[in-house]
Steps between C-alpha positions, in 0.01 A plus 500: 500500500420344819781253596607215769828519548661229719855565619733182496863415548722292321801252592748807474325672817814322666700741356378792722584311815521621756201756471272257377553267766213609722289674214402439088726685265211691401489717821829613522509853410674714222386855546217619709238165424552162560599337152151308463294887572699635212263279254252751595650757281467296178165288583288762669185308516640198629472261789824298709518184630876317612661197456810403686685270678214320749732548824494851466121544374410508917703801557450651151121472580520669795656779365277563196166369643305634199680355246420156445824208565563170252110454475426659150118558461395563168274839402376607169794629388800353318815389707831621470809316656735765611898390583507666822866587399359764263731827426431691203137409378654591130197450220335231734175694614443586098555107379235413829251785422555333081507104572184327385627145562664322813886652472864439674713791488853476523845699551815347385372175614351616808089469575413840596091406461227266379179652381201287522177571288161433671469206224785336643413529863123330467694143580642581807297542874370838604767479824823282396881484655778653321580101451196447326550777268908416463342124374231697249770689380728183383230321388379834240858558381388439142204746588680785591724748268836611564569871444837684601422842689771735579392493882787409693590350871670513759780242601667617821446717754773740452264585150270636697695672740635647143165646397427671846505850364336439179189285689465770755478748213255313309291399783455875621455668196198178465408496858467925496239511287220363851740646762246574773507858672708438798346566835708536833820620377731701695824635370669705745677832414866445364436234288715521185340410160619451159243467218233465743215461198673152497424391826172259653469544842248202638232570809662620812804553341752667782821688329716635823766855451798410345371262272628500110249393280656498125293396211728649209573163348204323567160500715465435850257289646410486868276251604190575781596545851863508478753723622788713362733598788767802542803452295404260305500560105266281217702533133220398254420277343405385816187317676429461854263232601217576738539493865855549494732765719823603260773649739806713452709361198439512100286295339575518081313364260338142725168357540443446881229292643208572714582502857868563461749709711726610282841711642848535347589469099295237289547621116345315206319184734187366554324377889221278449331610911575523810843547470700682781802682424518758762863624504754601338672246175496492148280249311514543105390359161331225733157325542376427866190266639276493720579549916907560412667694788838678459730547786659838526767582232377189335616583125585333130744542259286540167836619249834283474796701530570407153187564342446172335207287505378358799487122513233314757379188628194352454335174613857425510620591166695786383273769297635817363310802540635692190463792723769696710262633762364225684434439856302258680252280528328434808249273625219554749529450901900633483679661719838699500687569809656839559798558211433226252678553199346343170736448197332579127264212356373330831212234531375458869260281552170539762505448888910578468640703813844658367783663718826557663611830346678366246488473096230237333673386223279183386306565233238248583405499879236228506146540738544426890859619531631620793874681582702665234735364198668155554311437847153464415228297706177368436261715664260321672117505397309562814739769599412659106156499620511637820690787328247557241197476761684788668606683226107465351377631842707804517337628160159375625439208231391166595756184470274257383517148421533508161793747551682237714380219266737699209785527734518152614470384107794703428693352762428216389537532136148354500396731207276410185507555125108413499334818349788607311355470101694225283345588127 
């Protein structure tokens, strides 16, 4: 049936900082798809419009200009309120495609979506806020049904970076059945390939002798207009972003951004864009934003020597993973100088400039910190933007105000809860 779903996020959308510091929950990525395109799979004749927090809408809008931003205009069709920290869809798009009357679905306590008949909708504006709506909501509790679903969520980031080869699975084996007939490609003599029938290669695709392309445990995905390089060897399951130039090194089993240089070891991590790690260094079992540059030999520790859990800090409390392989967590506009170490189970916040050659052994390195472990600065704002104009101009993208407008908020800790849904 035709569908409007609306993606929102919740008070726990605190619990993925730092990623979702300069971007909704619903856009960080699992597999090959941003989390909010995988609804695609289950509602196929669908539209999207977002709701998040208002200080990011600006840059969120400029991003995804054709998908509408915290103004919800109403269409014929019923509305569905979508947790944007969706995992496994579970028996949801059945109960939706069944529900005859205005209906809450939960998860072990959790709102994963509100369905909202056409009946119910007739009392509220043709274009409304997400504030409008949250007020509706509370005022039609007795209206609307509770039903448990066995969709589930997400709750930190290192979940997601858990799923990476199973979303990159699923989202090929979905995303293969309209792969367009690539034109452009050119892969030079001496490549090497394993299960090549298990490979995409985008538009102007360029694989250079030398390279290893291996998709024996999972598909490969390379996005239009990138580039493989000599030496360098892809493990599926494995995606590479559009745009991007992979170097010599082994990627195994990561999502990687669009406009990415990727060179060394990354294993079992995700890049969110323009992400430059051009030399050698290990990064594993990690997730990366946006405009995050690695020194050379810049590597983490994602194992204890013991093997035990690995312990973290977050928002200043201590979390356990209740995983052994964890690395870290890194937010956008960071830099690593040349032979930073990272210790398992880091948080670093955005804007952070880390090095010194030695060890970082803090589990929570908070946004705008500059120097290494025990000697840490405040990093000054206009010198955060400067470096982010620059960095913006070398990949030819436009610093705009709205960009700068984030940054200073974040230095500030001038950041909103208006838009996040409180039902």
């Amino acid at each position: 049936m035709s569908l409007h779903i609306i993606f929102f996020e919740d008070e726990l959308v605190t619990q993925f900082t730092p990623l979702t510091l300069c971007r909704p929950v619903f856009t960080l990525r699992a597999g090959i798809l941003p989390l909010y395109e995988r609804s695609k799979k289950f509602f196929t004749d669908s539209t999207i419009t977002m709701t998040c927090r208002e200080h990011l809408a600006p840059v969120i809008n400029e991003q995804t200009k054709d998908i509408p931003i915290n103004i919800i205009k109403k269409n014929d069709s019923p509305i569905l309120f979508l947790n944007g920290r969706i995992r496994d869809y579970g028996n949801l798009p059945q109960l939706v495609s069944e529900a005859k009357h205005a209906t809450a679905y939960y998860s072990d306590e959790e709102l994963v979506a509100i369905y909202l008949d056409k009946e119910i909708l007739n009392n509220l504006p043709s274009i409304a806020t997400i504030h409008e709506y949250n007020d509706y909501f509370n005022s039609q509790k007795d209206q609307i049904i509770d039903f448990h679903t066995t969709a589930t969520l997400y709750n930190y980031c290192w979940e997601i970076m858990a799923d990476v080869e199973k979303e990159i699975c699923d989202d090929y084996k979905w995303l293969e059945k309209s792969f367009p007939v690539s034109k452009g490609v050119n892969v030079h003599d001496g490549v090497f390939w394993v299960n090549m029938e298990n490979v995409y290669l985008g538009h102007n695709v360029e694989i250079m002798p030398g390279a290893v392309i291996d998709a024996s445990a999972g598909p490969v995905y390379v996005g239009d207009n990138s580039k493989i390089e000599s030496h360098a060897a892809i493990y599926g399951p494995t995606a590479i972003g559009p745009n991007s130039l992979i170097l010599r090194g082994k990627i195994t089993s990561s999502s990687i951004g669009h406009t990415s240089r990727v060179g060394g070891e990354v294993e079992w991590s995700i890049f969110q864009s323009y992400v430059n790690k051009y030399h050698d260094g290990f990064i594993g079992h990690s997730y990366v934003g946006s405009w995050v540059n690695f020194g050379a030999m810049t590597t983490n520790s994602d194992l204890k020597n013991n093997y035990s859990e690995i312990r973290t800090r977050l928002n200043g409390k201590a979390v356990n993973t209740d995983s052994n392989k964890i690395g870290s967590f890194i937010g956008d506009h960071t830099k690593f100088g040349i032979g930073t170490l990272l210790n398992t189970g880091i948080q670093i916040g955005v804007c952070s400039n880390l090095f010194g050659g030695t060890l970082v052994t803090d589990k929570e390195v908070k946004s705008f910190s500059w120097g290494a472990t025990g000697n840490y600065k405040k990093y000054d704002v206009e010198k955060a933007i400067e470096t982010a104009k620059i960095v913006y101009d070398r990949r030819n993208v436009t610093f705009s105000s709205h960009d700068e407008k984030l940054i200073r908020a974040l230095k500030e800790d001038n950041l909103t809860t208006n838009g996040i849904l409180k039902f």
